[in-house]
N, C-alpha and C positions, 0 to 999 in steps of 0.2 A: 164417809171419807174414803178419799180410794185406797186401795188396798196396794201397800208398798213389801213384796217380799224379794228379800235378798237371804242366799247362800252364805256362808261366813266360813273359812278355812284355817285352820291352824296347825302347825308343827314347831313344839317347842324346844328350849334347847334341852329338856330332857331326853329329847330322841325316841320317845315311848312310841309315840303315832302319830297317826293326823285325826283331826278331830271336825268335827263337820255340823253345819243347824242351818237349817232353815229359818230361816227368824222373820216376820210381821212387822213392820214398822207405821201401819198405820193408825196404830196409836200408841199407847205401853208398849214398850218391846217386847214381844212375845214369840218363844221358841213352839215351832208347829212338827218338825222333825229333826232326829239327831241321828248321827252316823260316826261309826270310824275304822278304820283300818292299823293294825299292826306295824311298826316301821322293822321291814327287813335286816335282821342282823347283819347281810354283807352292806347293806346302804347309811345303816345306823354308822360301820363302819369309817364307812369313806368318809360322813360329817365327820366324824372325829378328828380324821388326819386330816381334814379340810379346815381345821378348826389353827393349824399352824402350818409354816410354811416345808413344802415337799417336793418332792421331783413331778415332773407335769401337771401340777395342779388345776392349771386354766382347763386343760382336759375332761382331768377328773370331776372336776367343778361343774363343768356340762353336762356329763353324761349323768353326775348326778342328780342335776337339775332336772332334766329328763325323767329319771325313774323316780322321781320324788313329785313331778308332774302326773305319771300316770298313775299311781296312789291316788291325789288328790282328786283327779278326773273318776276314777271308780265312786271312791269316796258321794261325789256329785252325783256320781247313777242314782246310788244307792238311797241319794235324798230323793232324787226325782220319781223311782219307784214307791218312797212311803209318799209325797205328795201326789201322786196318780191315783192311791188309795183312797187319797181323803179326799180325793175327787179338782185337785188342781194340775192346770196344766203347764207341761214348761216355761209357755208363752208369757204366762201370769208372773214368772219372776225376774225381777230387773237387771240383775247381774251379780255376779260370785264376788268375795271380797277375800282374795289370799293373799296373803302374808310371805310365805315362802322359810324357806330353813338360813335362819342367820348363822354365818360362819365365821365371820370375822364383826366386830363393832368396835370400832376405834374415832370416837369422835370427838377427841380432842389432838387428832395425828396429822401432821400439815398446816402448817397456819391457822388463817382463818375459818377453815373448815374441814374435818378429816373424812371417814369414806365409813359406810359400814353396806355389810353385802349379804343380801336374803337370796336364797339359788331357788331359783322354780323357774318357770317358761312359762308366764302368764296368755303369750300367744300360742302357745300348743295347747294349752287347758281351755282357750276357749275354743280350736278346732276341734279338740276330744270333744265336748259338752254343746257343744251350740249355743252357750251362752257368753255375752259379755262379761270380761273380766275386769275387778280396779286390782290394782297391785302399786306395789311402790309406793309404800305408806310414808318411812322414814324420810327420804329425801329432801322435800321443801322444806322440811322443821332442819336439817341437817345446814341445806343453802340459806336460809335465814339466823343461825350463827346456835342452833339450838341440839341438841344431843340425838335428835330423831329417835329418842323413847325418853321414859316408858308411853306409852302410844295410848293403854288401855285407861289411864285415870277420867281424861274425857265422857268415856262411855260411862265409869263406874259414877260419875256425878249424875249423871242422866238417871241412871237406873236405880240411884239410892241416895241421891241429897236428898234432905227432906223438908231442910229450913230449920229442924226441931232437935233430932239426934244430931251427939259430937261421933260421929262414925267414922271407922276406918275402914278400908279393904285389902286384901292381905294375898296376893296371887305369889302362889311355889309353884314352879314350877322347875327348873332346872336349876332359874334364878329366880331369887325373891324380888316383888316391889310394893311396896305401899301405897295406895290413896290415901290422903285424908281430906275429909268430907266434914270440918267445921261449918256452924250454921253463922252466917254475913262474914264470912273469910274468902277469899280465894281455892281454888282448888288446889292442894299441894300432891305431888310424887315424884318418885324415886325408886330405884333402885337399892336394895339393902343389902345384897350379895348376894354370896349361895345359896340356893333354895335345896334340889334334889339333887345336885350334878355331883358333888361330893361324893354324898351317901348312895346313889346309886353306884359311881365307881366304886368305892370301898365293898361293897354288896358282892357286886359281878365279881370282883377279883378276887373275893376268900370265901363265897357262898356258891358262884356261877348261875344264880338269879341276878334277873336285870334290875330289881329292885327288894327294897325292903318290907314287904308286902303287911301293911298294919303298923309298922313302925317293931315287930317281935322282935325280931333279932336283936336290935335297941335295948327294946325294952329287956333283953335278956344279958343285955351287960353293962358296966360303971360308967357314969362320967368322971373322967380322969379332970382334977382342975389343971393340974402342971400343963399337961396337951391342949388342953382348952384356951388357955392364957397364950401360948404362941401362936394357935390360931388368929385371935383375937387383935394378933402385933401386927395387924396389915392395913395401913394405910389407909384405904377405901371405906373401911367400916368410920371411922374420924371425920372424913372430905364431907362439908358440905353440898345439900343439895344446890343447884340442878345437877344428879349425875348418875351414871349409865353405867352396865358391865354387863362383863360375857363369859363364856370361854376363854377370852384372849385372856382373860388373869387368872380366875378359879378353874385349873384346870389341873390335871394329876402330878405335875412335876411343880405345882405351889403345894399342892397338897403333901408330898413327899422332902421338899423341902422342909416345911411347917412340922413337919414331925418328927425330922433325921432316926441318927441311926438309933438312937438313943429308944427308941417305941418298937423294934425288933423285939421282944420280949413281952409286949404288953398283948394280954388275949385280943380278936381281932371284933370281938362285940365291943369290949371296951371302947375301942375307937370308934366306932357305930355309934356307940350311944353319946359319944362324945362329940361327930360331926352332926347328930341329929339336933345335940345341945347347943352347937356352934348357930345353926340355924335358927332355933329359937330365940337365939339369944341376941345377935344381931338385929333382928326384925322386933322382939319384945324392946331394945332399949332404943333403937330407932324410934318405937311409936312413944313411949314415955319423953325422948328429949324432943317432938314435936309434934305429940299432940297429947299433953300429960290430963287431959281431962276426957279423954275418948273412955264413953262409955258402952261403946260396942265393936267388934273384932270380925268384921266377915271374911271366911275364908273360901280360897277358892284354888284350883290347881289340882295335879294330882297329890300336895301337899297335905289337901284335907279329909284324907285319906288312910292318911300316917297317924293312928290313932299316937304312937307314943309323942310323936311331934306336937298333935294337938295339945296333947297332956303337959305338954313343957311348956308351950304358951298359955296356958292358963294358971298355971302355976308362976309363973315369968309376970302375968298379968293382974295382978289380981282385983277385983274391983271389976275388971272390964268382962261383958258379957262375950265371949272367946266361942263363934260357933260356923260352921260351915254355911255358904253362901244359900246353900239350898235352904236356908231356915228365913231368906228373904225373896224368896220365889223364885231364882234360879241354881240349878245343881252345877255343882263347885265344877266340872268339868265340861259347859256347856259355855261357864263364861268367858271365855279368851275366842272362841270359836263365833260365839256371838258379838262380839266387839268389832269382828273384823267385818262380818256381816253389814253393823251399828256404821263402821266407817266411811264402807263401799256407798252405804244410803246417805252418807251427807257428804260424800261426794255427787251425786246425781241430785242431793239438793241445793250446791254451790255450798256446803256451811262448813265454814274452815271447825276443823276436829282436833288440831293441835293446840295443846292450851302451856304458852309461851313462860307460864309462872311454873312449870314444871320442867321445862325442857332447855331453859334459858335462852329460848330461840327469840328475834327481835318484836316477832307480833303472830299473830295466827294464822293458820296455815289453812286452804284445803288441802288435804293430803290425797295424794292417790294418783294414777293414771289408768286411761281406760282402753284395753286390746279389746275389741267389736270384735264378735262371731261373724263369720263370713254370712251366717243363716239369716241373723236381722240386718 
């Protein structure tokens, strides 16, 4: 079979980094190299305030885009130098599939169909790299009347329906989403809320770590039920799927609302272990009211990572085998990078990758568009 290798890109809205794979698609999907890069605290920044509206934004939004490009483009060196290694050449791979930094998702804003906007410059990353770029994944599912995510349930069907296990998949990432992967069902996903975006703010602001590294901190203080229950009073956790979120809801001033003045007093682990609880607990009761017989839990994101988080999902779970995706042949931080890789290839095989029972878009989509290196 001829050999299909496509690059895969990601930068989530954790803001941690970009993440990068070479991935095989000429048969199994298979990861051949991985990479990644740091995202710069003054650029982490600017998503941030990119994330609500500010003075010159259209500006700032480019130049963003820009340095969030040349990241990505290194990122690619860095793959192409371990594939030189293993003895392939650039020529052998089809085209990069990135994603870009979502900053706003609003897709149920404007009538028929609202907007949502990923910043990169998929034509400068393929001038940087010489290779062909896909980009602009959301869009068609979005003009088809559909939420344009979560994007990744597709792939996760691909890579672990079995026909046999009732399986879930379980991506934390800034923001949580569910697969569930029942055997002669439909593919179902969603969006569950906050994944890391919370508890990394919370972290930064009373630790000045950008995260909670193992979930310790957590684990070193209470969950409060009183704070947890107001959490818990938000809308979106109740909404049926098909549906979507971002930053534009979970972001520090719902978070400070949700806890008023009344938690000035409360130690600041306590809160920690209580946004980490908020997390599991959303995505734990999420998976019991739709798919109450899942007997497996893969996890994947820098979410599974967070030993105490895991620890609350399995506790949250119980019955359900609760374990990082790397226990089904890919490591938990490979997969989002690969997906987008997984998307770029069914686009250059015409095979629509939006699946319209998750997204409530009118029918299936190919997703994607493709910026040609000026080199092929």
């Amino acid at each position: 079979m001829t050999q299909r290798l496509f690059i895969g890109l990601m930068s989530g809205t954790s803001l941690d980094g970009i993440d990068g794979v070479l991935a095989d698609f000429s048969g199994e999907p298979r990861v051949l190299a991985q990479a990644s890069q740091p995202m710069p605290s003054d650029l982490r920044e600017q998503f941030l305030r990119l994330n609500s509206s500010d003075r010159d934004e259209l500006h700032r939004g480019a130049l963003a885009a820009n340095a969030l490009t040349q990241l990505y483009a290194q990122t690619v060196h860095d793959l192409l130098a371990q594939a030189q290694r293993l003895g392939i050449d650039a020529s052998a791979i089809s085209a990069i599939g990135a994603h870009g930094q979502t900053v706003r998702h609003q897709p149920q804003t404007g009538g028929t169909s609202g907007y949502t906007w990923q910043l990169h410059n998929p034509a400068l990353l393929a001038e940087l790299t010489g290779l062909d770029v896909v980009a602009d994944f959301r869009n068609a599912d979005l003009a088809a009347g559909g939420q344009g995510a979560p994007l990744v349930p597709g792939f996760h069907a691909a890579l672990w329906a079995d026909g046999q296990t009732v399986r879930a998949v379980l991506n934390i990432g800034g923001i949580s989403n569910l697969t569930l992967l029942a055997p002669n069902q439909p593919v179902m996903g969603f969006d569950c809320g906050p994944g890391n975006a919370l508890m990394d703010h919370w972290c930064e602001r009373h630790t000045g770590q950008a995260f909670d590294a193992d979930g310790r901190w957590a684990a070193s203080g209470r969950v409060r039920p009183d704070i947890l229950e107001r959490l818990l009073d938000e809308p979106f956790f109740a909404q049926a799927p098909p549906k979507s979120t971002g930053r534009d809801l979970f972001h520090p001033q719902w978070l400070a609302t949700r806890l008023g003045p009344a938690t000035q007093d409360v130690p600041p682990q306590d809160v920690q272990a209580t946004l980490t609880a908020l997390t599991a607990r959303v995505c734990a009761d999420d998976l019991k009211r739709y798919l109450p017989s899942a007997q497996e839990l893969l996890v994947c994101g820098g979410g599974a990572l967070n030993c105490e988080l895991m620890r609350q999902l399995r506790d949250q779970l119980p019955g359900v085998l609760v374990h990082a995706s790397d226990a089904r042949g890919l490591p938990a931080m490979q997969v989002e990078a690969c997906a987008f890789a997984w998307l770029a290839w069914c686009w250059f095989e015409r095979r629509p990758a939006s699946r319209p029972e998750v997204t409530g878009a009118r029918g299936a989509r190919v997703l994607g568009a493709l910026y040609r290196a000026s080199s092929r």
